[in-house]
C-alpha positions in Angstrom: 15.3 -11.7 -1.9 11.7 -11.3 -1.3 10.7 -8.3 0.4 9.3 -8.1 3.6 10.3 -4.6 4.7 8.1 -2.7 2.9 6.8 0.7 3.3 3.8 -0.4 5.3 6.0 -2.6 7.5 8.8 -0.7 7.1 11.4 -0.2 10.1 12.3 3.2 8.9 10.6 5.9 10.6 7.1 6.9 10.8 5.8 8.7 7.9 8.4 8.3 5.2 5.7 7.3 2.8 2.3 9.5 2.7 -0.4 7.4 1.3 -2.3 10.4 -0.2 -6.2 9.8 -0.5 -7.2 12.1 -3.1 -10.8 10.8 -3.5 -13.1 8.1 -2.6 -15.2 8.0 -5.4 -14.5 4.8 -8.0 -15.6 4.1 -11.5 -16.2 0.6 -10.9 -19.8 0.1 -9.4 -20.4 -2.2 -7.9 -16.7 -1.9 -6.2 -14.7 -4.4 -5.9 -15.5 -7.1 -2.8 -12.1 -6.3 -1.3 -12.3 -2.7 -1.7 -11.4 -1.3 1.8 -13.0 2.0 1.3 -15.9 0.6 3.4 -13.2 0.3 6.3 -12.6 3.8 6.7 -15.0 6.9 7.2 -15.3 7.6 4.0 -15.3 11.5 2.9 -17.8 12.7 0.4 -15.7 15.4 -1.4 -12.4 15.3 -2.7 -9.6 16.5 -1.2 -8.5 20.3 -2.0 -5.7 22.4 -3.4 -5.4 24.0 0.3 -5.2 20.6 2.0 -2.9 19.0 -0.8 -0.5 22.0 -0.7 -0.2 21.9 3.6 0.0 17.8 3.2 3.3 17.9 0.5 4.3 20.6 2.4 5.0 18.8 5.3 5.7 15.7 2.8 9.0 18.1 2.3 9.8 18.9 5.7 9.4 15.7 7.2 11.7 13.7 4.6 8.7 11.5 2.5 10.5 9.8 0.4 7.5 8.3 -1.3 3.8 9.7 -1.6 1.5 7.4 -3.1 -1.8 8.8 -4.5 -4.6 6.7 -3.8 -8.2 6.7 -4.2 -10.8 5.9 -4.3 -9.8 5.7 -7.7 -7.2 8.3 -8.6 -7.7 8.2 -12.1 -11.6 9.2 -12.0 -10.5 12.7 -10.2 -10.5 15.8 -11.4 -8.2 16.6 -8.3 -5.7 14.2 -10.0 -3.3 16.6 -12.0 -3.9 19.9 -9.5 -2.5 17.4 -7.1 0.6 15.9 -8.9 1.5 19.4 -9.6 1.4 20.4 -6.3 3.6 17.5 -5.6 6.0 18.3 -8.3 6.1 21.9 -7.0 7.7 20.4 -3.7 10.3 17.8 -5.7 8.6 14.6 -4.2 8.0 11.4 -6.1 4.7 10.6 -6.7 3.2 7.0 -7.7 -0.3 6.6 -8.3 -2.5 3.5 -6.7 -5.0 2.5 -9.5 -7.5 -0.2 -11.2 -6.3 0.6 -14.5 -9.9 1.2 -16.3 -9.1 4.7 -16.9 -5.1 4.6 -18.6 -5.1 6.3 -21.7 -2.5 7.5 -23.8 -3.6 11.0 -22.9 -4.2 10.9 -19.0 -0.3 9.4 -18.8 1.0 12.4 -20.7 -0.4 14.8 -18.4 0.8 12.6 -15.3 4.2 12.2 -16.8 4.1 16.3 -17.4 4.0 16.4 -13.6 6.7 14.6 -12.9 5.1 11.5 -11.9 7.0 8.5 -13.4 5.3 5.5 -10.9 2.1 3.5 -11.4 0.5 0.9 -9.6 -2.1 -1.4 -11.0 -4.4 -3.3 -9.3 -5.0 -6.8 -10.8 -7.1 -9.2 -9.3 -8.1 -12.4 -11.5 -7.0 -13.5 -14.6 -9.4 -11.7 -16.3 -8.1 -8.3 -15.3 -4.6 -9.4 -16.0 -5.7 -10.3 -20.1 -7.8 -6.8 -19.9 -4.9 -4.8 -19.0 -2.1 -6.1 -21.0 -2.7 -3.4 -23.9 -2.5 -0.8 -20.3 0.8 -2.4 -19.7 2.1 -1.7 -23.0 1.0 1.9 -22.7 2.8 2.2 -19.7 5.7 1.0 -21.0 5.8 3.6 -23.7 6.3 6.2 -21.3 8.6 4.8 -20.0 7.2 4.6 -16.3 7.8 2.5 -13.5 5.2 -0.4 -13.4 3.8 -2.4 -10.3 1.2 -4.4 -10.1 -0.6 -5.5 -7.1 -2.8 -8.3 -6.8 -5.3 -9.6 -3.3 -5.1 -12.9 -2.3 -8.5 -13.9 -2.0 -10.4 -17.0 -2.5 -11.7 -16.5 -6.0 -8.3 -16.4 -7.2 -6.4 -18.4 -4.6 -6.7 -21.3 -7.1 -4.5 -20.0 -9.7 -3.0 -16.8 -7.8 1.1 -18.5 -8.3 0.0 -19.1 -12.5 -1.1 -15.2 -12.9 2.5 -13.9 -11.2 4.5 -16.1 -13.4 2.5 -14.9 -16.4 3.1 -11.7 -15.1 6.5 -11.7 -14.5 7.1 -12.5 -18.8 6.3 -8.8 -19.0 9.0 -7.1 -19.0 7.4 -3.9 -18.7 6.1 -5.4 -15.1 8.8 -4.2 -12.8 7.4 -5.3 -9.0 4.8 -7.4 -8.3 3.2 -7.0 -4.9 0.9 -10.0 -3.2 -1.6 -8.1 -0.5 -3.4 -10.3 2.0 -7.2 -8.4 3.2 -7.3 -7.0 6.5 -9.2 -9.5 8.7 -12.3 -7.2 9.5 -15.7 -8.1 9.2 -16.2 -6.6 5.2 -13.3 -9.2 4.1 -14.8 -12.4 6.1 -15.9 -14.5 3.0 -12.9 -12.9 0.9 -10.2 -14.4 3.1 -8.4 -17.6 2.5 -7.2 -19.8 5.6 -4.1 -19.1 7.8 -2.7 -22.6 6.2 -3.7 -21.1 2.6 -2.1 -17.9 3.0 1.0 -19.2 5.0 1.8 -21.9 1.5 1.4 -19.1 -1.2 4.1 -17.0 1.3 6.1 -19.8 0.9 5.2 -20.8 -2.9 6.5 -16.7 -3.6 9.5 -17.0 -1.8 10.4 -19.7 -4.4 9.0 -17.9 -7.1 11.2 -14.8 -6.1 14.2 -17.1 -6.1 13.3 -18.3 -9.8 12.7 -14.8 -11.1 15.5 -12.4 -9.9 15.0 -10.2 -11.4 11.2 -9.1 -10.2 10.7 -7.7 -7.4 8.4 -9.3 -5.1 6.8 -8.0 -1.6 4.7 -9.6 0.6 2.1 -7.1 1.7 0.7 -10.0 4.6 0.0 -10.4 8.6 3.4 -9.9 10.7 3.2 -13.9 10.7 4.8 -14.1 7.5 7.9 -13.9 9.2 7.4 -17.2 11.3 6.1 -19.1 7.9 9.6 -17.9 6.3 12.1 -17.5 9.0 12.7 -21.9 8.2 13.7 -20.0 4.5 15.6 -16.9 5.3 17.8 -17.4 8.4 18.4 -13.6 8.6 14.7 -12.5 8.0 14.4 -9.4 9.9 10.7 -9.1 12.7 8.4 -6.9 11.0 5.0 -5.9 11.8 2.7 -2.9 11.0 4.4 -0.5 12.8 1.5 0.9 14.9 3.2 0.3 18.4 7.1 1.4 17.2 8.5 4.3 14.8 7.5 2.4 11.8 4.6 2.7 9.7 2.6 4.8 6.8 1.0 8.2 7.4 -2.4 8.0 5.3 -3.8 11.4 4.6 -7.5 11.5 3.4 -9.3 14.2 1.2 -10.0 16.4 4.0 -6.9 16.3 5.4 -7.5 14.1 8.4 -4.3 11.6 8.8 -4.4 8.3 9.9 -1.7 5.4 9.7 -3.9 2.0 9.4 -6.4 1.6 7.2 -8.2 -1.4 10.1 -8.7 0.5 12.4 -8.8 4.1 10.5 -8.5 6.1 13.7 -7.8 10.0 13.1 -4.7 11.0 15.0 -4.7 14.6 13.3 -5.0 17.0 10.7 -2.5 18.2 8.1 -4.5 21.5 8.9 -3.7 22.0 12.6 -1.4 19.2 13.0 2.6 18.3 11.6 3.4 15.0 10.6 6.6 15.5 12.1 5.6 16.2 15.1 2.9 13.3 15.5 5.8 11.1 14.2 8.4 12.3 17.2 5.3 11.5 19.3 4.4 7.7 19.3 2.1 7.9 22.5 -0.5 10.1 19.6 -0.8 7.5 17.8 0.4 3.9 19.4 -2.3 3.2 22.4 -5.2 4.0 21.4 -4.5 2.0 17.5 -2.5 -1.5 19.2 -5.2 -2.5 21.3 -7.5 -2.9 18.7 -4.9 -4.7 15.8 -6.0 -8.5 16.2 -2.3 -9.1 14.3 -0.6 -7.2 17.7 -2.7 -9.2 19.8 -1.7 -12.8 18.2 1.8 -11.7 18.7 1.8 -10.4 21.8 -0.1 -13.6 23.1 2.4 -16.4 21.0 5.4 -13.9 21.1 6.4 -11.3 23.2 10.0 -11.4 23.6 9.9 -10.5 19.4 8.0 -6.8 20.4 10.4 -6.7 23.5 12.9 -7.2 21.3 12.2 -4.8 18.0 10.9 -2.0 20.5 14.5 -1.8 22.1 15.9 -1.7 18.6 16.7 -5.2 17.9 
C-alpha cells in the first residue's frame, strides 16, 4: 500500500526521527529553485562535534529510531564523517539526505565505515535521473539502502509518473518518495495546482498497486487523504503533526531544534534543552507553530471533527 504515514506525518510520537542539519552550504550554485534552505534561518557555520554529540545523545535517550543527516548538502561537509561517527558511537541508524553530485566510490567507504548503510537521493528531472544512474550502481555495490526522492513541481509535472516507472526498473532503487513544496512565498512559481497535485496522488496510488514491490510515500499536504480516502477505505487522518504528538524534530548546525521546516520556529536548543522533554510538552511547541500552518488552517475551516477526532486518539 502506498504510504501515507510517514515520518514527517507520522502518528508515532514526537521526535522519533531527528532530521540532523549538519550544514547549509551546497555545491550546486545556483541552488536548486525548490531548495528550502531559503525558508529557514540559515546558519553560516557548520554544526560542531559538541553540538552533534549532545543532539545523538539525546537521539539515544529519547528512542530516535531514525536520524536523517541533511544539509545543506551533506556530502560537501567536512563535518560529514566526525558526525556519522558520533552517531555510530550511540548505535543509531543514520541515512544521509543528498543531491548525489558528490558519491564516489571513496566517500561511501568511509560512510559505510561508520555504520551508515541509508542514502537518499534527490532527483528532480529526467536529466538528473540519466546523470545519476552510474551513482545508483555505486550504491548498489555497497550494498546500501537506496531512496530516491523527487519534487513535484511544474517543470517536471509533465512527465513526473514516466521518471518513477523508469525508476522503479532499478532494482537497486528500494523507496521512491514524491515530495510536494511547501506553499510559501519562495515556491510560488514552482507549485503545480491543487487539481494537479491531487491526480498525480491518485496516478501513484495506482502505480504503487502495479509495482509491489517499491515502496512509495507521499510526502504531500494532509489533503491527500481526502483525494485517496475514495481509494483506501481504511486510510488513516494524517497531517503534519505540529498540533498532536506526531511530527519530526529538526536539529540545525548550531544546535537550535525546530520541527517544521514552513514556519522554522526555534522551540529549543539541544544545548540547554532535551528533546524529551519538549516532546512530553506539546504546549512548547504546538501554539505558537499551528496558527501559522495554512495546511491546519484549511482543515480546520473544511474539517474539524477530523482534528477533534485524531487529537482524542482516533
Amino acid at each position: 500500500m502506498i504510504d501515507l504515514s510517514n515520518p514527517i506525518r507520522s502518528s508515532s510520537s514526537w521526535g522519533i526521527v531527528m532530521m540532523y542539519h549538519i550544514d547549509f552550504h551546497c555545491n550546486r550554485n545556483p541552488k536548486c529553485d525548490f531548495c528550502y534552505n531559503d525558508i529557514m534561518k540559515m546558519r553560516d557555520k557548520p554544526t560542531t562535534v559538541e553540538i552533534a554529540n549532545e543532539a545523538f545523545k539525546q537521539a539515544k535517550e529519547h528512542g530516535v529510531k531514525i536520524v536523517m543527516i541533511n544539509g545543506g548538502e551533506p556530502l560537501s561537509s567536512d563535518m560529514l564523517l566526525p558526525v556519522l561517527s558520533i552517531a555510530d558511537s550511540y548505535g543509531l541508524t543514520t541515512e544521509i539526505s543528498t543531491n548525489g553530485d558528490l558519491i564516489t566510490e571513496e566517500i561511501l567507504r568511509e560512510i559505510t565505515n561508520r555504520g551508515c548503510h541509508r542514502i537518499v537521493i534527490s532527483v528532480p528531472t529526467m536529466e538528473d535521473f540519466y546523470r545519476m544512474i552510474p551513482k545508483f550502481k555505486l550504491v548498489e555495490k555497497f550494498n546500501m539502502f537506496l531512496a530516491v526522492s523527487s519534487v513535484y513541481t511544474n517543470e517536471n509535472k509533465g512527465y513526473f509518473l514516466s521518471m518513477f516507472e523508469e525508476m522503479a526498473d532499478f532494482s537497486s532503487i528500494k523507496k521512491l518518495v514524491k515530495i510536494s513544496l511547501y506553499p510559501h512565498p519562495s515556491h510560488v512559481a514552482q507549485i503545480p495546482s491543487d487539481e494537479e497535485s491531487d491526480k498525480i496522488a491518485i496516478e501513484l496510488y495506482k502505480f504503487q498497486l502495479s509495482h509491489p514491490d517499491k515502496h512509495v510515500t507521499l510526502l504531500k499536504r494532509p489533503m491527500d487523504y481526502f483525494v485517496l480516502k475514495p481509494y483506501i477505505p481504511d486510510l488513516p487522518f494524517v497531517t503534519c503533526g505540529n498540533d498532536w504528538e506526531g511530527g519530526v524534530v529538526r536539529v540545525l548546525p548550531d544546535g537550535d531544534i525546530i520541527n517544521c521546516v514552513f514556519i522554522s520556529k526555534v522551540i529549543g536548543n539541544v544545548m540547554t534543552h532535551n528533546i524529551k522533554k519538549i516532546g512530553q510538552n506539546p504546549d512548547m511547541r504546538r501554539h505558537s507553530i499551528i496558527e501559522h500552518c495554512p495546511h491546519y488552517r484549511i482543515i480546520k475551516e473544511k474539517y474539524p471533527e477530523l482534528l477533534e477526532g485524531r487529537k482524542n486518539g482516533n
